[in-house]
C-alpha positions in Angstrom: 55.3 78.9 59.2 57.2 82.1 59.0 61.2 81.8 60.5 60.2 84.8 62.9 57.1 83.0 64.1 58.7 79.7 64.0 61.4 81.0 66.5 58.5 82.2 68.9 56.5 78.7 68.5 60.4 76.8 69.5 60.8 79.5 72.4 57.3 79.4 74.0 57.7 75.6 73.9 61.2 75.4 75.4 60.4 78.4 77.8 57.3 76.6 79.6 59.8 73.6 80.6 62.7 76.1 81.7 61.2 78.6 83.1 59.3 76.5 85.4 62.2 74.4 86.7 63.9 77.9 87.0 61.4 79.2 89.1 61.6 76.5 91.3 65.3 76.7 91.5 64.7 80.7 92.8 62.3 79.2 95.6 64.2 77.1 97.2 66.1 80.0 97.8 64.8 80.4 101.2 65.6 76.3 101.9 68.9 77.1 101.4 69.5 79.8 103.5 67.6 78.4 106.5 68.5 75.1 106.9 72.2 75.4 105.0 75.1 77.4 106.8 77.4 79.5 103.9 80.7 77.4 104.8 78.2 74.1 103.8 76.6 75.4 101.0 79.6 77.8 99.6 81.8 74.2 99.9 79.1 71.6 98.2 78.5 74.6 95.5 82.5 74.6 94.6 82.5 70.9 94.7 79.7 70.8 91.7 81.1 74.0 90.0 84.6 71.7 89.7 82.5 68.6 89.0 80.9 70.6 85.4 84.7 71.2 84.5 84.8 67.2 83.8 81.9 67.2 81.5 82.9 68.7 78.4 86.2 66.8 79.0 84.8 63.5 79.7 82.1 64.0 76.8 84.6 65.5 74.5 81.4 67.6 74.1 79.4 64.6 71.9 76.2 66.4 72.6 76.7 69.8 70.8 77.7 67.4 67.5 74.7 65.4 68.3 72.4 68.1 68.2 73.8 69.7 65.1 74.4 67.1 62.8 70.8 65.6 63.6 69.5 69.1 62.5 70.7 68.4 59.3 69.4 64.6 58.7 65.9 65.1 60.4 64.6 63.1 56.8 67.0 60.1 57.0 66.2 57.1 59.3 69.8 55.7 58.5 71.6 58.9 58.9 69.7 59.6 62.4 70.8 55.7 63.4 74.4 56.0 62.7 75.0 59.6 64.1 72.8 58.7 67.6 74.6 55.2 67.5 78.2 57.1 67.3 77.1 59.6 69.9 75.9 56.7 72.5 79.2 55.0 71.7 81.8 57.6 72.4 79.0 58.7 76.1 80.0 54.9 76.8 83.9 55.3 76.8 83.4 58.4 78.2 81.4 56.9 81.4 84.5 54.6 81.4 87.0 56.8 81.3 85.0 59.1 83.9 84.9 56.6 86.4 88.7 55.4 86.2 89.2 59.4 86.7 87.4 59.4 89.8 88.4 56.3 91.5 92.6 57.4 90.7 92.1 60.8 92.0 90.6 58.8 95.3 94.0 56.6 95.8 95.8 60.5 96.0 93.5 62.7 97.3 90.9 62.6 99.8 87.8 63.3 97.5 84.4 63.9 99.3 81.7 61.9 98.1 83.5 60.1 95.6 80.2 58.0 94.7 77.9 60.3 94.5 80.1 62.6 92.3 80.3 59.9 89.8 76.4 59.3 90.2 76.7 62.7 89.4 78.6 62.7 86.1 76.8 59.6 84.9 73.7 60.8 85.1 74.3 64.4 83.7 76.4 62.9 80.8 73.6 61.4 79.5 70.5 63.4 80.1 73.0 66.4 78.6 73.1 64.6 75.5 69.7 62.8 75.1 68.1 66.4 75.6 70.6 67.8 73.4 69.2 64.5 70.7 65.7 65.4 71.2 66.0 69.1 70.4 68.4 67.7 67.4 65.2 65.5 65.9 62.9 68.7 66.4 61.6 67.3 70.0 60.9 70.1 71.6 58.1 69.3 73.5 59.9 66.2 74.9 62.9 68.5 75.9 60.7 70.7 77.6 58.6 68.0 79.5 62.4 66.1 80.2 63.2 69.8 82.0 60.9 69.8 84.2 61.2 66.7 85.5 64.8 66.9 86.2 63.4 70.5 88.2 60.9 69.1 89.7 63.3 66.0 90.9 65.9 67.9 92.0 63.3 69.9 93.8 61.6 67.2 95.8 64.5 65.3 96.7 66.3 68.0 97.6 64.0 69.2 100.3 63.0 65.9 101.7 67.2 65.3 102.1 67.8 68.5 103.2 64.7 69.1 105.7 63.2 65.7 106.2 66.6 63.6 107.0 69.2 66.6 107.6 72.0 65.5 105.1 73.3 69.3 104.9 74.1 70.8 101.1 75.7 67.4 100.3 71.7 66.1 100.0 71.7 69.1 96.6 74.4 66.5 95.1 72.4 63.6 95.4 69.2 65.3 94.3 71.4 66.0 91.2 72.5 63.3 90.7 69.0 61.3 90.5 66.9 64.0 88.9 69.4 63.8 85.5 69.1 59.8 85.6 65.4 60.6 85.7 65.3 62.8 82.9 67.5 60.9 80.6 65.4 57.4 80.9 62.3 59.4 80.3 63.6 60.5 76.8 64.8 56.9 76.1 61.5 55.3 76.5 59.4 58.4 75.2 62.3 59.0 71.8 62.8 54.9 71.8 66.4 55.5 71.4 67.2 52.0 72.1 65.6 51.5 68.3 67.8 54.1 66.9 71.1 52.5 68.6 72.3 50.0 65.9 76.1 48.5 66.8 76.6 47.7 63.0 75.8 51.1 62.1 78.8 52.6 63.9 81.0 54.1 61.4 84.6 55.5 62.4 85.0 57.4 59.6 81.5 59.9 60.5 82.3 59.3 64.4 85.8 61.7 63.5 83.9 64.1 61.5 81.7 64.5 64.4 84.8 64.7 67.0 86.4 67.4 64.4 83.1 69.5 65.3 82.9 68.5 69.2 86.6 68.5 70.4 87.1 72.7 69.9 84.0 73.3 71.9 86.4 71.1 74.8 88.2 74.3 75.6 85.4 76.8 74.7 83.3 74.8 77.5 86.4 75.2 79.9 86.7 78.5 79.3 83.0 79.3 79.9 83.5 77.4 83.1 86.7 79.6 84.0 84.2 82.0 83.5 81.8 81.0 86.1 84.1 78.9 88.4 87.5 81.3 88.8 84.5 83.5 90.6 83.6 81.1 93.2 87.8 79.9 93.3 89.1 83.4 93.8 86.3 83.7 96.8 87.1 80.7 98.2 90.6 81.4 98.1 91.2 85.1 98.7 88.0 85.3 101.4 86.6 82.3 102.0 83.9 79.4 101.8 81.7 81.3 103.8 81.6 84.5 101.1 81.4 82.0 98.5 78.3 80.8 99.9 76.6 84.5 100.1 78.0 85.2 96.5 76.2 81.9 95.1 72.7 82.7 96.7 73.4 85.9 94.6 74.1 83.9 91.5 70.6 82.1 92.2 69.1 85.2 92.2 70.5 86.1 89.1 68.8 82.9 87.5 65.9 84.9 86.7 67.5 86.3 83.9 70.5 84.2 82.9 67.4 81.4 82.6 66.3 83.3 80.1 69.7 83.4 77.9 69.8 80.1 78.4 65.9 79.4 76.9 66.7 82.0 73.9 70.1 79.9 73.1 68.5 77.1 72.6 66.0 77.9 70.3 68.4 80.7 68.3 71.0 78.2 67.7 68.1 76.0 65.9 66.8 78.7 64.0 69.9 80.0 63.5 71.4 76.5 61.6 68.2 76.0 59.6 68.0 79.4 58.2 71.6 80.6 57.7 71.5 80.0 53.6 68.3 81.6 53.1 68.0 84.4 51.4 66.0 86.3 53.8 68.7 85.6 56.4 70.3 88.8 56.7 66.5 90.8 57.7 65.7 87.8 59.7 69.0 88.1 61.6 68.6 92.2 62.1 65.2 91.8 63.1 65.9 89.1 65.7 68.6 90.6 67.4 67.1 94.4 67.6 63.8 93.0 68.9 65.5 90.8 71.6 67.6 93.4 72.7 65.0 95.8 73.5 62.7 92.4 75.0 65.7 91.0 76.6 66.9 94.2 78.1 63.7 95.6 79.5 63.0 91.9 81.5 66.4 92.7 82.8 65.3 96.1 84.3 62.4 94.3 85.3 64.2 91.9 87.3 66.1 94.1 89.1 62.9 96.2 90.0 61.4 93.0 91.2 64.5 91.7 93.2 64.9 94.7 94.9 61.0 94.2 96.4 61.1 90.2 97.3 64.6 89.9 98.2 64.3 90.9 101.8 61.6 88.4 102.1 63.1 85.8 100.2 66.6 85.7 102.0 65.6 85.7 105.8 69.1 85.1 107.4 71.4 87.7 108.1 74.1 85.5 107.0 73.3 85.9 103.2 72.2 89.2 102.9 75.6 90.8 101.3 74.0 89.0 98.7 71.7 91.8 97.9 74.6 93.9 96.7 75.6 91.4 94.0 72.4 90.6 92.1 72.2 94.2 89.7 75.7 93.7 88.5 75.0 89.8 87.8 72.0 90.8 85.9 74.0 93.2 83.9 76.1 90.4 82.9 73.5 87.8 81.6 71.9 91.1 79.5 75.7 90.5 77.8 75.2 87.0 78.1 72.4 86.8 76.0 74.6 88.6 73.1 76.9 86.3 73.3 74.3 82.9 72.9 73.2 85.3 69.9 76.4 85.5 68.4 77.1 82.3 69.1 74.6 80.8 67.2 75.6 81.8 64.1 78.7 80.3 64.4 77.0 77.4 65.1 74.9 77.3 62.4 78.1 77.8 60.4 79.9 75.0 62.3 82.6 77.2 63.3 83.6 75.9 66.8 87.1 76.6 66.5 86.2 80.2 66.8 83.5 79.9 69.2 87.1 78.7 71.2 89.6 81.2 70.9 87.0 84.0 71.9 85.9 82.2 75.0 89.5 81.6 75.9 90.0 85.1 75.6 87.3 86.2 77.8 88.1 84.0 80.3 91.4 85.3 80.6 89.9 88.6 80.9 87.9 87.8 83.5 90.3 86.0 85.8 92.5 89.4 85.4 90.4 91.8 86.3 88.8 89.4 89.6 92.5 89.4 90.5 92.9 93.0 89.9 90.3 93.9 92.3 89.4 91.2 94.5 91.7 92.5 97.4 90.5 96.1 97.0 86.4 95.6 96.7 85.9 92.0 97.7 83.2 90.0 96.7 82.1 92.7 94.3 85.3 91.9 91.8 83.7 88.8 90.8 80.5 90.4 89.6 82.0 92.8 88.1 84.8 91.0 86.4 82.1 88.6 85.2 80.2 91.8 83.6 83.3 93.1 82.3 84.5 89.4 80.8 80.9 89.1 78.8 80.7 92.4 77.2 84.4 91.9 76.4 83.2 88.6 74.3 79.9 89.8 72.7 82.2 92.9 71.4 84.5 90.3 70.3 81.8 88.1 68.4 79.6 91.3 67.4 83.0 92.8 65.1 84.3 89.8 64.4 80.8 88.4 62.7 80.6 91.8 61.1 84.2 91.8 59.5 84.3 88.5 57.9 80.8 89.2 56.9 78.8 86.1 58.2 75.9 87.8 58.4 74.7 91.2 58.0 74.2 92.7 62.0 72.7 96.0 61.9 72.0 97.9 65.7 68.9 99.6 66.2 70.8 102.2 68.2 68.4 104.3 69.6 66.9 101.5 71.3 69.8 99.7 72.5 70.7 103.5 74.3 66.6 103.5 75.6 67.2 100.0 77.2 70.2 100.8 78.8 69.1 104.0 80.6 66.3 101.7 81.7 68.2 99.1 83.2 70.8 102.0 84.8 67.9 103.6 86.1 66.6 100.1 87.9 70.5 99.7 88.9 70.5 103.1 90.6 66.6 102.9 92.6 67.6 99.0 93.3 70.7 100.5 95.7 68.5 103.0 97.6 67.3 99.6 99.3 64.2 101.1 100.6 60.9 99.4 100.1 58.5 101.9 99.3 61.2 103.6 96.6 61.4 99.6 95.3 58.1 99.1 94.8 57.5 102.1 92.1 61.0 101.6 90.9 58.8 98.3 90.0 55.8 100.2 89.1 58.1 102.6 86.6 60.0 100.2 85.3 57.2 98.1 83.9 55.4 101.1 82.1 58.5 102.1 80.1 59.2 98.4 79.5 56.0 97.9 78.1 56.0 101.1 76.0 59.5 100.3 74.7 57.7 97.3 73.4 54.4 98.2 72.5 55.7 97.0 69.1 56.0 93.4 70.0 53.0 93.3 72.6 50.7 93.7 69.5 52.6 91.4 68.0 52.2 88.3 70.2 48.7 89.2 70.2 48.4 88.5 66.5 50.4 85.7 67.3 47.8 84.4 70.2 45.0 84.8 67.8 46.4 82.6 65.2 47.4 80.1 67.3 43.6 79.7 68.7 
């Protein structure tokens, strides 16, 4: 199988997990604002925002190792044993340690839902790294199916809590909380991971070189969280729980494309560590990242076109419907987003988390400048548009930084980088008229140049449908 093809067989597979749990995420959109009030939802959404700061802390981010050094061992039984058996080791203490965390911070402060918040680590500590394993061993199918069941849980359970019995936003903590237990004891019994845990094949020594990898993506994790959290903080803060609510309906909006970065990541990154001492690694490298800017970049247009049509009928409470203004600039920012997974994946394959680190530090101090800069002058908007700002920041870092020291050769197609942006400007500009008739062939205009833009790789999927029938 060629690399390019083999990238599109890893993404369609991964994609038909995410994108369905995302998709399900975006309708429960109208749940949310009918039967939640902002000041509930904008409080229970900070509480789990702060909740995935203790993650990579409490993980020391095992997972990322996980998945990378199993990339390399895919052959060796013994090598997979010892490196799961060290992972499911250090998750242990950290479940320990997680838990005394929790229960001193209840003898100081009074911390809501103190249970279910640990539920809540528990359960995602795990599943994170036994989906992170089975991508690792070249699972992909069980990642994708594991996905979708955590979706569909959190889904389920979090309408019959929060229409059924009336729990309020806490019942989306709960539905959390079980859906990730869900998901991670279906890739135990479907993986048998019990039969690759061996105690006497723990081995200090390859249990530090794993740490060495893990422990810099601790404050590259924090900073990506500064990134997304400082938002909803500085809201809270500077105008209130109620705003922050309206603001994260926006962010769920904004799924739509950010679920996409997410799906590319995590295929890329594979790719990326399997193929980065070929020789054909430099045209592979080119090719990927002009044809997913132009792919990437369009469905971004697109989106904003298509928001700009449902929204209204999506979001029926007046409450939430300053969210509207917020969705474009969000957008904007995952298009940067998805450089940055790009970028990031060659240092990944490269095992260079320290620097993966200091660039996310620096972004995130970019961003929480510029949300302070203007949050009292434009509101709500400073936090989209410091997020915008903080993500092309980091993918300019990466993008120079990769081409100095000469990782890999990263050639722009510039003409089409300049066509996608007018695109998605143009879908910016019809998306603020907010009038439905001028929405709907925004739409219409937007998908013709979108698909003309990428006549290229329309034919090619089609050769790729055929020779997968």
């Amino acid at each position: 199988m060629s690399k390019t093809k083999e990238l599109v067989n890893n993404t369609v597979i991964i994609t038909v997990g995410k994108v369905a749990t995302q998709l399900i995420a975006f309708f429960l959109i109208p749940i949310y604002t009918r039967f939640l009030d902002p000041l509930d939802y904008g409080f229970i959404d900070l509480v789990i925002t702060y909740v995935s700061l203790c993650m990579p802390v409490v993980s020391l981010q095992i997972e990322s190792a996980l998945f990378r050094y199993l990339i390399d061992i895919r052959g060796s039984k013994e090598e997979q044993e010892q490196t799961v058996t060290n992972a499911v080791l250090v998750l242990f203490w950290s479940g320990i340690v997680s838990i005394a965390i929790i229960l001193a911070i209840t003898l100081f402060v009074d911390l809501p839902y103190p249970a279910i918040i640990a539920a809540m680590v528990l359960s995602s500590l795990f599943s994170g790294a036994f989906l992170q394993l089975s991508r690792g061993m070249g699972r992909n199918k069980v990642f994708a199916v594991s996905s979708l069941i955590i979706s569909l849980s959190t889904t389920l359970i979090s309408v019959l809590l929060i229409c059924v019995f009336r729990t309020g936003a806490v019942g989306i903590m709960v539905a959390t909380a079980v859906a990730n237990a869900l998901g991670a004891v279906f890739i135990i019994f479907k993986l048998k991971i019990t039969g690759l845990f061996k105690i006497s094949r723990r081995n200090l020594s390859h249990a530090k070189n794993m740490l060495l990898y893990s422990a810099p993506l601790v404050p590259n994790s924090i900073a990506w969280w500064v990134l997304n959290a400082s938002d909803r903080t500085i809201i809270s803060v500077f105008i209130g729980n109620a705003a922050n609510g309206v603001y994260a309906i926006a962010s769920r909006f904004s799924i739509i494309t950010s679920s996409m970065t997410n799906i590319f990541n995590l295929s890329w990154t594979e790719s990326a560590s399997r193929y980065i001492n070929d020789t054909e690694r430099d045209a592979v490298f080119i090719k990927v990242l002009n044809s997913s800017i132009k792919i990437f970049g369009c469905y971004v247009a697109l989106a904003i076109a298509g928001v700009s049509v449902v929204f209204h009928w999506l979001v029926n409470d007046q409450a939430y419907k300053d969210a509207y203004n917020y969705v474009p600039i969000l957008m904007v920012a995952s298009f940067f987003g998805f450089l940055i997974s790009f970028f990031s994946g060659i240092y990944t394959a490269k095992k260079m988390s320290k620097q993966v680190m200091y660039t996310s530090m620096e972004t995130a101090v970019i961003n929480i400048i510029v949300n302070l800069a203007l949050v009292k002058f434009i509101g709500v908007y400073a936090s989209a548009l410091s997020t915008a700002v903080a993500y092309a920041a980091m993918s300019f870092i990466h993008y120079t930084d990769i081409k100095r020291k000469d990782y890999a050769a990263l050639d722009l197609d510039k003409k089409s980088l300049l066509a996608t942006a007018f695109l998605v400007g143009c879908a910016s500009a019809l998306y603020y008229i907010n009038i439905f008739w001028v929405s709907v062939i925004s739409a219409f205009f937007v998908f013709v140049v979108a698909v003309y833009i990428n006549k290229e790789h329309l034919k090619l999927l089609k050769r790729f449908k055929s020779g997968v029938r």
